[in-house]
TILUM-290177 format. One record per residue (C-alpha): residue in one letter; y, x, z. Coordinates in nm, 4 decimals. Example, Ala and Ser with C-alpha at 12.3 -4.5 7.8 and 13.67 -1.06 7.14 Angstrom:
<tordren><residu>A</residu><c2>-0.4500</c2><c1>1.2300</c1><c3>0.7800</c3></tordren>
<tordren><residu>S</residu><c2>-0.1060</c2><c1>1.3670</c1><c3>0.7140</c3></tordren>
! end
This chain:
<tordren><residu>X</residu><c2>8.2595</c2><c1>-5.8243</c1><c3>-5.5602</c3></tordren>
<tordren><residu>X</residu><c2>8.6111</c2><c1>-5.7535</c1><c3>-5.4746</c3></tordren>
<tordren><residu>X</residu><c2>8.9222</c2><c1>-5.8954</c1><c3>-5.6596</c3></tordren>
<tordren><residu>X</residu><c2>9.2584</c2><c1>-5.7136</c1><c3>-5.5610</c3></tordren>
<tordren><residu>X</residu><c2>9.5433</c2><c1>-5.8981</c1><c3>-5.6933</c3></tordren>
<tordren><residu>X</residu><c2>9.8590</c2><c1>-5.7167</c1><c3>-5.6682</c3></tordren>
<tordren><residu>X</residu><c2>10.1952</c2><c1>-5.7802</c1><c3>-5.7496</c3></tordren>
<tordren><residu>X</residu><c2>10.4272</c2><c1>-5.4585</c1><c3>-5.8864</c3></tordren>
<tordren><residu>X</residu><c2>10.7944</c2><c1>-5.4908</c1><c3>-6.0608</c3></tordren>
<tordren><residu>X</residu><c2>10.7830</c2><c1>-5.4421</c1><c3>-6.3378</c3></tordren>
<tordren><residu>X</residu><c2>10.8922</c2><c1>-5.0981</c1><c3>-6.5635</c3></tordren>
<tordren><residu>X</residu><c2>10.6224</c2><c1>-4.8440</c1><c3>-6.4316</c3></tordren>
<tordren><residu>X</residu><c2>10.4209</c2><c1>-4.6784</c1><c3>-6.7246</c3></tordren>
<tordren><residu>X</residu><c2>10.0921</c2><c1>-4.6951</c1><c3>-6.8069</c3></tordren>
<tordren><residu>X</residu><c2>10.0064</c2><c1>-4.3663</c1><c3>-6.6555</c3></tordren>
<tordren><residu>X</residu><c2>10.0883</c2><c1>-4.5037</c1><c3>-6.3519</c3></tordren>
<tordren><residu>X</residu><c2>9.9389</c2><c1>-4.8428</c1><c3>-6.3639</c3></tordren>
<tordren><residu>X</residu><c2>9.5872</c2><c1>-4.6927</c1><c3>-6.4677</c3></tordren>
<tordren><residu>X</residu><c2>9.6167</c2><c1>-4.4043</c1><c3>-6.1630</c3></tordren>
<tordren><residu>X</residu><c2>9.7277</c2><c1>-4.6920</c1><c3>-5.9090</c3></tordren>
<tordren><residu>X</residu><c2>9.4101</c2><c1>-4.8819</c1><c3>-6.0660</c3></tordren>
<tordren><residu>X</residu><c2>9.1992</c2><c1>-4.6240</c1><c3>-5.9959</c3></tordren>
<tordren><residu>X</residu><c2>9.2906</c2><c1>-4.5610</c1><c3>-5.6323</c3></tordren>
<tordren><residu>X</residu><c2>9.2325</c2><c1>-4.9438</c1><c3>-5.5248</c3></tordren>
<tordren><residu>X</residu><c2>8.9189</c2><c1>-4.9044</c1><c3>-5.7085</c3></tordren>
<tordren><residu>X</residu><c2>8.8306</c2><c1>-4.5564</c1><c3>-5.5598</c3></tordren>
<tordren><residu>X</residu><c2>8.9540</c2><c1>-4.6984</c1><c3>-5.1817</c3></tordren>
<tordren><residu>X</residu><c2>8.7187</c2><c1>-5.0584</c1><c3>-5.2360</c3></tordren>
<tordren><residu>X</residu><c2>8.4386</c2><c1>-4.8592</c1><c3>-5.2939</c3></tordren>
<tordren><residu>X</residu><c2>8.4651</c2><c1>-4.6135</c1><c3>-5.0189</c3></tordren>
<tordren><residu>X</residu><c2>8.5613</c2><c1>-4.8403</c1><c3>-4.8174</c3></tordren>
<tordren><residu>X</residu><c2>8.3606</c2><c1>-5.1605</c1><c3>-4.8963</c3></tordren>
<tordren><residu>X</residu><c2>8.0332</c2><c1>-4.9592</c1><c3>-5.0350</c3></tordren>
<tordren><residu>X</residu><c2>8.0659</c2><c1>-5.1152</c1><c3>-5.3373</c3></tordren>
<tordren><residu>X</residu><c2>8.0215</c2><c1>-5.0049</c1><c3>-5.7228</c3></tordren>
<tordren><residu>X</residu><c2>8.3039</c2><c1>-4.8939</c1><c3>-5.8845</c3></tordren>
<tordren><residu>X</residu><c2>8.1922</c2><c1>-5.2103</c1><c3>-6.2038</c3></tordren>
<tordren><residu>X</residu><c2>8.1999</c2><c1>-5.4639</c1><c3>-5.9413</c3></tordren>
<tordren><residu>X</residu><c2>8.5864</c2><c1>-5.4147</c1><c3>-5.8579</c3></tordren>
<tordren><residu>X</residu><c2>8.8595</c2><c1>-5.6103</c1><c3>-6.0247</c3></tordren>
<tordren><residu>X</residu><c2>9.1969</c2><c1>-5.5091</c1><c3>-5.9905</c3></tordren>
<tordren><residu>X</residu><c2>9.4464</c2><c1>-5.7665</c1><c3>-6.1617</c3></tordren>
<tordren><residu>X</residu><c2>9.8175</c2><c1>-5.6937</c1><c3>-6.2050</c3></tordren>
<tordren><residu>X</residu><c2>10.0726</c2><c1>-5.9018</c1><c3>-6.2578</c3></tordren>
<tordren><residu>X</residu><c2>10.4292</c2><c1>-5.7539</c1><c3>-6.3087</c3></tordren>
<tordren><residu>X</residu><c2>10.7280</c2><c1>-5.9457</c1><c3>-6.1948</c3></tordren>
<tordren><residu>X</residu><c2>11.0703</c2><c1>-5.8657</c1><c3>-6.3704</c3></tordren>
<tordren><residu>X</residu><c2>11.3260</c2><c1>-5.7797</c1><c3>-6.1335</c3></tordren>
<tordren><residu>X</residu><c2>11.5363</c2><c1>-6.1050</c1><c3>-6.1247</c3></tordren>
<tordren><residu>X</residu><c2>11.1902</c2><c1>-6.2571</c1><c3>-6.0350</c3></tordren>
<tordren><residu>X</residu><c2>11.1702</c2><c1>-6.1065</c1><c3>-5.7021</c3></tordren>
<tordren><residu>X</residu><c2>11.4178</c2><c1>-6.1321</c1><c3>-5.3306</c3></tordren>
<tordren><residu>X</residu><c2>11.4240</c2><c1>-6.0214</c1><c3>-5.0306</c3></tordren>
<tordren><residu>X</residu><c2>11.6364</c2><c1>-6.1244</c1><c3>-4.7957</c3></tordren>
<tordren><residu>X</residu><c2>11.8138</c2><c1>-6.4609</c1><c3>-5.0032</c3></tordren>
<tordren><residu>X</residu><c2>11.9105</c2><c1>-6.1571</c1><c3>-5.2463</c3></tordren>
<tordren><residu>X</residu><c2>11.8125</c2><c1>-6.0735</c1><c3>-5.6105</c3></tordren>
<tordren><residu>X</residu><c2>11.6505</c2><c1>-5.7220</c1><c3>-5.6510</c3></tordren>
<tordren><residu>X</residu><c2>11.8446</c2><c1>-5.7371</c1><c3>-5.9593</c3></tordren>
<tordren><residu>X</residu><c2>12.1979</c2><c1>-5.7614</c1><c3>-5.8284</c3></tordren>
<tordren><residu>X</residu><c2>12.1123</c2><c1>-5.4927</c1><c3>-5.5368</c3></tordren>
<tordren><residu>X</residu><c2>12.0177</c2><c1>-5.2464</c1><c3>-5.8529</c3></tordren>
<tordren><residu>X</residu><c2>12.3459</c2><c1>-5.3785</c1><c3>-6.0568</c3></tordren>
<tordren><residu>X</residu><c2>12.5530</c2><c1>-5.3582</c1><c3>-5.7640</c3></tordren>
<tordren><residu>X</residu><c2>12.4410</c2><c1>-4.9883</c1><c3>-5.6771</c3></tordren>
<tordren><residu>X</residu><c2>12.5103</c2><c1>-4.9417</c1><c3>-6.0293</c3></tordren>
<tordren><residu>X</residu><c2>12.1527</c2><c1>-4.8463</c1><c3>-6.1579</c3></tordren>
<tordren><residu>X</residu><c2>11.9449</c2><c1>-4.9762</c1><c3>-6.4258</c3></tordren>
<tordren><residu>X</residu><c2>11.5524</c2><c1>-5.0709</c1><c3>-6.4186</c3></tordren>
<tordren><residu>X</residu><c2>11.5071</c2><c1>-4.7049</c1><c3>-6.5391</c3></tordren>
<tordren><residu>X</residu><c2>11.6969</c2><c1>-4.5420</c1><c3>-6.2761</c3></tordren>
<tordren><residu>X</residu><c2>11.5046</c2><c1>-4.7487</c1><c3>-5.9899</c3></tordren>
<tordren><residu>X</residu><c2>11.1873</c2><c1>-4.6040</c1><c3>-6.1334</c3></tordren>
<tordren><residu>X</residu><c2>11.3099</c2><c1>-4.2378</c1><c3>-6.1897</c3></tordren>
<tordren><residu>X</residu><c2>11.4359</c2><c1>-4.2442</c1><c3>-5.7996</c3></tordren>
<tordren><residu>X</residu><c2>11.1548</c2><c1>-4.4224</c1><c3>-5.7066</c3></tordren>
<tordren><residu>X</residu><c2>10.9541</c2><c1>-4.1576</c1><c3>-5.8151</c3></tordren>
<tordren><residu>X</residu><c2>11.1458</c2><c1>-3.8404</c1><c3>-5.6763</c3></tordren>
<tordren><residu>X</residu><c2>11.0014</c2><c1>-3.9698</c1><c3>-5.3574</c3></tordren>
<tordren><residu>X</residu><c2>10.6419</c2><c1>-3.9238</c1><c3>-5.3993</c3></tordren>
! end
């Protein structure tokens, strides 16, 4: 019984959450032969001034390029 726990930022809606849930699910049991009841998928959203990289607050790199949480998302997903 596989439990994925993954960590997103947060903002994405729940559209998007429920068709990234399905694809882990949909990829565990291809992959692992499993049934699609005995996958878990947890999770957790971080804001964004709970997540670095690089001693640097996501946060200030989208304040500084003078976006907003919204933006992020909206560019974000121009590139799929």
């Amino acid at each position: 019984m596989p439990v994925i726990n993954v960590s997103i930022l947060e903002g994405r809606s729940i559209d998007v959450k429920r068709a990234y849930i399905r694809a882990l699910t949909d990829v565990s049991v291809d992959v692992l032969k499993c049934r699609p009841e005995n996958v878990t998928i947890v999770l957790s959203e971080m804001p964004f001034e709970h997540y670095g990289r690089a001693g640097r607050m996501k946060l200030d790199d989208l304040l500084e390029g003078g976006l907003s949480v919204a933006d992020y998302h909206a560019r974000e997903a121009k590139k799929e």
